[in-house]
C-alpha positions in Angstrom: 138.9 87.8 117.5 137.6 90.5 120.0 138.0 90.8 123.6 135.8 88.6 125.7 134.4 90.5 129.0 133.6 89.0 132.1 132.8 89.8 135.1 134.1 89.3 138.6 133.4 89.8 142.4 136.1 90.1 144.6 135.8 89.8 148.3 138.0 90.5 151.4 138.3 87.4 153.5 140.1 87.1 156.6 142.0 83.8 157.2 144.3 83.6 160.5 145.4 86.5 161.5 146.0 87.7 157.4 143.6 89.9 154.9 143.2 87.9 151.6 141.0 88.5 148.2 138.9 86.1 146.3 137.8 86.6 143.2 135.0 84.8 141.6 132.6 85.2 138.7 128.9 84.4 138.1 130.3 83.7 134.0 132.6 81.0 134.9 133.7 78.4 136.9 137.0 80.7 138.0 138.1 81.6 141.3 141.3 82.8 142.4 143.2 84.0 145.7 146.1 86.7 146.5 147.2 89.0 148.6 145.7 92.2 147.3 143.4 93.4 144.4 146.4 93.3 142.2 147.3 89.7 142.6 144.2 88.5 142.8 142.9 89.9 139.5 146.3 88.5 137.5 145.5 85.5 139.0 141.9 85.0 137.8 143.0 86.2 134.5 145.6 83.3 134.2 142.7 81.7 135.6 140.2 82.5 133.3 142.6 82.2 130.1 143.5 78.6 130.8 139.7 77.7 131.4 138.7 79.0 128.3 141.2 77.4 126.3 140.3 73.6 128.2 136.3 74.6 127.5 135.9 76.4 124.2 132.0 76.2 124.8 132.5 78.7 127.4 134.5 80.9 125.6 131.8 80.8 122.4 128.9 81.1 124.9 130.7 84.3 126.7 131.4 85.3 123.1 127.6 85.9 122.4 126.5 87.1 125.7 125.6 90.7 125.3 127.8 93.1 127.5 126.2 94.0 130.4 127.5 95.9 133.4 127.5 93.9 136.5 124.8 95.1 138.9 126.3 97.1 141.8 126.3 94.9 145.4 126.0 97.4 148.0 126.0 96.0 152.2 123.2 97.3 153.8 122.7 97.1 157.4 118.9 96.6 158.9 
């Protein structure tokens, strides 16, 4: 079996006096924390892998989506 892709959004959060990631995606129900870009992204894929293997309709339903590139988020300040 392929790869699946999916994609992911990771934010900057601060929480106390400490910088810390979160990682979400708009594919599935996965979010994850760390310390840095790094963790965070081993995280959600530990993340992501044990949710897919608990809800195989995901996975199939990801398996058919149609690869597209996540649009870009840009800030913009008005």
């Amino acid at each position: 079996m392929g790869k699946i892709g999916i994609n992911i959004l990771i934010e900057r959060e601060k929480k106390g006096s400490k910088i810390i990631f979160i990682a979400s995606s708009p594919d599935i129900n996965v979010f994850a924390e760390g310390k840095d870009i790094d963790e965070v992204k081993e995280k959600f894929i530990g993340g992501a892998k044990h949710h897919l293997e608990n809800f195989p309709e995901d996975k199939r339903l990801l398996m058919k989506k149609e690869n597209f590139e996540m649009p870009m988020i840009q800030k913009i300040f008005l």
